[in-house]
C-alpha positions in Angstrom: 0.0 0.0 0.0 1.5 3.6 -1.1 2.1 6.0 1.5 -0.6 8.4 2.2 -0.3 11.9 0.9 -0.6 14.4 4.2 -3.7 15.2 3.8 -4.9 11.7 3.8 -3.3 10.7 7.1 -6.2 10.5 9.4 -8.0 8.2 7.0 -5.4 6.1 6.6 -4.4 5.9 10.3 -8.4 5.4 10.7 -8.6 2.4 8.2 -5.2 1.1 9.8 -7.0 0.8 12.8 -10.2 -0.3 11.5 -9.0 -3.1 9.8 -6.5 -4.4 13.0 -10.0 -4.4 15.0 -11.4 -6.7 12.4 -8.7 -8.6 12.4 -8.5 -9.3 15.6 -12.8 -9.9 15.7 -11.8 -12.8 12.8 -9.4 -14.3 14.9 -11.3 -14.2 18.0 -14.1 -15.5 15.8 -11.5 -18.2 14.6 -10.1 -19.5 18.4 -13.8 -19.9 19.3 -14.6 -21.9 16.5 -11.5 -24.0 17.5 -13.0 -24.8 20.6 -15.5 -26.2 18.7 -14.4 -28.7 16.7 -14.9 -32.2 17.8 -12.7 -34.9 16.3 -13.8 -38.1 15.8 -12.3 -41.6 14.4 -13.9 -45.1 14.7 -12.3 -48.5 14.7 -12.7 -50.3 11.5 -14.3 -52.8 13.3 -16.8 -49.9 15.4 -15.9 -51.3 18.6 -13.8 -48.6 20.0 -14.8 -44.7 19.1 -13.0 -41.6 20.3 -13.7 -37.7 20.0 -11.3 -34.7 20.9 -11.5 -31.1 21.2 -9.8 -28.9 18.5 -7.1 -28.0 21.2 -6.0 -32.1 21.1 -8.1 -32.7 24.8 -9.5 -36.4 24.6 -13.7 -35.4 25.7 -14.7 -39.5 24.9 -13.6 -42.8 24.2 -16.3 -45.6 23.4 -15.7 -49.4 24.0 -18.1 -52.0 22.6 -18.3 -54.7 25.2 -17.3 -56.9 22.4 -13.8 -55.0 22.3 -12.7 -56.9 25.4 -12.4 -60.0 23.7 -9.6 -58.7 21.8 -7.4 -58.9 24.6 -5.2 -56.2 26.3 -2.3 -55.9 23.8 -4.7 -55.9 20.9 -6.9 -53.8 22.9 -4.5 -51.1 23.5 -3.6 -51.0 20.4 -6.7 -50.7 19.1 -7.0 -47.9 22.0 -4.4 -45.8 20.8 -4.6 -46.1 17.4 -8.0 -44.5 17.6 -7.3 -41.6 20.4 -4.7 -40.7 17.4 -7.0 -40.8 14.7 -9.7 -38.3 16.9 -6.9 -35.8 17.1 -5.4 -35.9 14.0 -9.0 -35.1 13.0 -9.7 -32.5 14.8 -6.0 -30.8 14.5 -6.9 -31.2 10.7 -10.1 -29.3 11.3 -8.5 -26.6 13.7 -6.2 -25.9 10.7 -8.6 -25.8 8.2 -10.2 -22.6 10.4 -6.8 -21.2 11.2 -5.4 -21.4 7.5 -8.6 -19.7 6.4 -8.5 -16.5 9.0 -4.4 -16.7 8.6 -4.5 -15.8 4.7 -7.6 -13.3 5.5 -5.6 -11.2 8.5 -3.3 -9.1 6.8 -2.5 -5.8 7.6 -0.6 -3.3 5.2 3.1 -3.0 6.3 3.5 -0.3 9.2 4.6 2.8 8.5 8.5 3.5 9.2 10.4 5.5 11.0 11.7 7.5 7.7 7.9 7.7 6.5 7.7 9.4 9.8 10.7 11.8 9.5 10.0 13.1 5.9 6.5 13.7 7.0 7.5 15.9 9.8 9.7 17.5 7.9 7.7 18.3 5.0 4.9 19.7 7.7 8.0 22.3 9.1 9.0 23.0 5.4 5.2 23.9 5.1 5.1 26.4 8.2 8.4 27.7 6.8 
């Protein structure tokens, strides 16, 4: 984004602000729709079923009676495999929010110190 001309300053500064505000609304929007998001993943065989939070929390696990039969290794295997398989999908979905605000909350490039300078010099050439 050019530099404003002088007389466009408090616009600019104005918008600069405005759209920081929104920003930050979007990715306030974004971290509650993160807390959300509920992965889930299933067993092939349906007897074991897990679901996590979009932070990676574990909120359920499910075990068919039938999945005792499989015996403890197989079992925790099973277990595990599962628990993974909830949070992979809900980091998949958390990222899926957070790519989407990411690539909408950009914000021109601040102004710099020698935008600064020349301005206030060009103002005392003015009085001058």
């Amino acid at each position: 984004m050019p530099s404003p001309a002088p007389e466009d300053d408090a616009r600019y500064l104005a918008d600069y602000y405005e759209r920081a505000r929104q920003v930050m609304r979007d990715l306030q929007a974004a971290r509650a729709a993160i807390g959300q998001v509920e992965g889930r993943a299933r067993s092939k065989d349906g007897l074991v079923e897990a679901v996590a939070t979009g932070h990676g929390e574990l909120t359920g696990l499910r075990l068919d009676p039938r999945a005792l039969r499989l015996g403890e290794a197989a079992l925790s295997r099973e277990v595990t495999a599962v628990l993974r398989a909830a949070q992979d999908d809900a980091e998949r979905r958390a990222k899926e929010i957070a790519d989407k605000v990411a690539g909408a909350a950009t914000l021109p490039e601040p102004l710099d110190e020698s935008f600064v300078r020349d301005r206030v010099e060009q103002v005392a050439r003015d009085l001058l």
